[in-house]
C-alpha angles and dihedrals in degrees: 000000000000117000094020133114125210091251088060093250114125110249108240103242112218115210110143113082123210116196127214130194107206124183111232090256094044085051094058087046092059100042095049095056096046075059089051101052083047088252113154101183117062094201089054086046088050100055097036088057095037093051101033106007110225143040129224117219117191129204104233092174091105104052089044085068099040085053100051094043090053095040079058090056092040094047087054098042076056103057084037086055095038083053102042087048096050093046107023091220124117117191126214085236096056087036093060087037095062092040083053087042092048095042086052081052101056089035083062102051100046089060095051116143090234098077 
């Protein structure tokens, strides 16, 4: 299995070596903003700027929340349902309570940070 990872993808093998020479105060330039765009492994934040030139970073707060607001509503609709399953009966109560559930979904979702 040389040369392969555990996720099936071939390793990149890196055998050409590029050399750099960095003033103190370059180095700590560089190595703040690898900190900056969350890299952890110079030689990864290197290459990436030497062969594209920048790296996007993305704010993901937003949809976490969104994710884990919608994952509430879906975790209740399911108990509702796995009730309403075991006994066949659907109660006016529950009933309102999934419209509400499903109106708080869509509420959600219209005001997603990806439009």
């Amino acid at each position: 299995m040389k040369g392969e990872s555990i996720y099936g993808k071939e390793k990149k093998k890196y055998i050409d070596l590029v050399l750099c020479c960095v003033s103190p105060e370059e180095k700590k330039l560089i190595r703040r903003k690898m900190i900056e765009s969350k890299t952890k492994n110079m030689g990864a934040y290197l290459r990436k700027m030497a062969i594209d030139g920048y790296i996007v970073n993305t704010d993901t707060t937003p949809l976490k929340k969104q994710y884990e607001e919608m994952h509430k509503i879906g975790v209740n609709i399911n108990q509702i349902t796995k009730k309403v399953n075991s006994t066949g009966y659907l109660y006016s109560e529950e009933m309102q309570e999934l419209k509400e559930m499903v109106k708080e979904f869509w509420h959600i979702l219209r005001s997603s940070p990806l439009k």
